[in-house]
C-alpha positions as CSV (number, residue, x, y, z in Angstrom):
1,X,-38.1,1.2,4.6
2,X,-38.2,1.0,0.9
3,X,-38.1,4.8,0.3
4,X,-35.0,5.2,3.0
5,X,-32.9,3.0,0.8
6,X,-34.1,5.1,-2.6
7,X,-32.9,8.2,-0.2
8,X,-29.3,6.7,0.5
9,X,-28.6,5.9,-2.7
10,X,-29.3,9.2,-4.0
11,X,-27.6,11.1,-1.2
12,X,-24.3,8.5,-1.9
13,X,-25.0,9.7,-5.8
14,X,-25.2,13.3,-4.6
15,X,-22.4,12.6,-2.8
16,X,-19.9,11.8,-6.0
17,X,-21.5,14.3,-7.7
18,X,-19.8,16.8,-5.0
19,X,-16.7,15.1,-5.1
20,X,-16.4,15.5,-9.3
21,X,-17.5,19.0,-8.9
22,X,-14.7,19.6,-6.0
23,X,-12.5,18.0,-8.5
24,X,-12.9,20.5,-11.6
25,X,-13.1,23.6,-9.0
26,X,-9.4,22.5,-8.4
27,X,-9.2,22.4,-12.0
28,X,-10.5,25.8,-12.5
29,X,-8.6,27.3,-9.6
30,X,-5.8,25.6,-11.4
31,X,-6.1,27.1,-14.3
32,X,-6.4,30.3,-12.6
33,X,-2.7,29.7,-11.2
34,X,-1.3,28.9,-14.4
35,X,-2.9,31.8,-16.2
36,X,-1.8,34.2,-13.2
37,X,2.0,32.8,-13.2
38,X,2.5,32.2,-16.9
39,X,-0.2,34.4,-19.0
40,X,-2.3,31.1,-20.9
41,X,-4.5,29.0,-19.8
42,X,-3.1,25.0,-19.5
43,X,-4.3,22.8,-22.5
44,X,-6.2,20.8,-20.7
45,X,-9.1,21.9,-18.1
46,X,-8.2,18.5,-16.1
47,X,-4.4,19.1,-16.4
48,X,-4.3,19.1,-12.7
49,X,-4.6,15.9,-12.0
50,X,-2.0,14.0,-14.6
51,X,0.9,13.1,-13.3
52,X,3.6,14.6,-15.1
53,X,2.5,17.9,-13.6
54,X,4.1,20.1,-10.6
55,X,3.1,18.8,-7.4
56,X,3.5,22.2,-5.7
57,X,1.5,24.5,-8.1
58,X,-1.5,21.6,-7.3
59,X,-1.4,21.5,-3.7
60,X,-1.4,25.6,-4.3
61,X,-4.3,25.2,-6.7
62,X,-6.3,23.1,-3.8
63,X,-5.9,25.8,-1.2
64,X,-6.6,29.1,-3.4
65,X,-10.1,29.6,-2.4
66,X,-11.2,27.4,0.2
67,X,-15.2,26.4,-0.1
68,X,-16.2,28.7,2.1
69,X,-14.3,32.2,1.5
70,X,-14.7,34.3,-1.2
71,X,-13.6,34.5,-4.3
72,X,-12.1,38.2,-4.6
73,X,-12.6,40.1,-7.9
74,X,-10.8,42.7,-9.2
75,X,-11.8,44.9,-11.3
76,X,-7.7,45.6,-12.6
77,X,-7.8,41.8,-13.4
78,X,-8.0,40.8,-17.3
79,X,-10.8,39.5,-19.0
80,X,-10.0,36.1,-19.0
81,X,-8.6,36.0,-15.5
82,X,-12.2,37.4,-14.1
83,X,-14.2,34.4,-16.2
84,X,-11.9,32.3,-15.0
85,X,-12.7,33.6,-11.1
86,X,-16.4,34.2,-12.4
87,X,-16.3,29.9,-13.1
88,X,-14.9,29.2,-9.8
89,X,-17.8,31.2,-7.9
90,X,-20.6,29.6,-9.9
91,X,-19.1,26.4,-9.0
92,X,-18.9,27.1,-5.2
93,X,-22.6,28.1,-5.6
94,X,-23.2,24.8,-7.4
95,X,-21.1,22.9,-4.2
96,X,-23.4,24.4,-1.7
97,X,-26.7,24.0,-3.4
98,X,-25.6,20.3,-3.6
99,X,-24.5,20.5,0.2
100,X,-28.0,21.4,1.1
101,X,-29.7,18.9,-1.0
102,X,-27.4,16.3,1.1
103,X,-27.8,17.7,4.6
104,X,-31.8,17.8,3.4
105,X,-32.0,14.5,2.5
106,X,-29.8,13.2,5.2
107,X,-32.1,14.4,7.3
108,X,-35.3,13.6,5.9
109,X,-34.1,9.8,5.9
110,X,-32.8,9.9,9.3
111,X,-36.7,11.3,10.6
112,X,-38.0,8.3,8.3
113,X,-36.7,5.7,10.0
């Protein structure tokens, strides 16, 4: 019983740990936008979510690359514009590794009890 409520709390951890990292791949995808549409990166990574920013190039930001499509590289794309695709991959990666750490977990503690 012990051990299922160690498990819970670190799948809830795990679980805010996805939610941050969902956060800066917005962020990131953000980024992407603003470096697409106006040639420099913002001057802030997190500049997404103040509030003195566009609520439409956000919401456009959110739905860029959904979690589980691809992230399409050119090769015509600048240098910085391919890192900045080339962060947003890892952090998918990083996303789903987490995602199976959770379902695995979820599971294990659901068996346990």
């Amino acid at each position: 019983m012990m051990t299922a409520n160690i498990f819970s709390i670190f799948i809830s951890l795990l679980l805010l740990i996805l939610f941050v990292l969902y956060a800066y791949k917005v962020a990131l995808q953000y980024e992407l936008l603003h470096l697409q549409k106006h040639r420099k990166k913002p001057e802030k990574s997190w500049a997404c979510w103040r509030n003195g920013v566009k609520k439409e190039m956000r919401n456009e930001a959110l739905m860029l690359y959904p979690l589980f499509f691809p992230v399409e590289a050119n090769e015509k794309d600048k240098a910085d514009v391919q890192d900045q695709k080339a962060g947003i991959k890892r952090i998918n990666i990083l996303i789903y590794w987490v995602l199976i750490v959770v379902l695995l977990m979820a599971v294990y503690v659901g068996k346990a009890q």
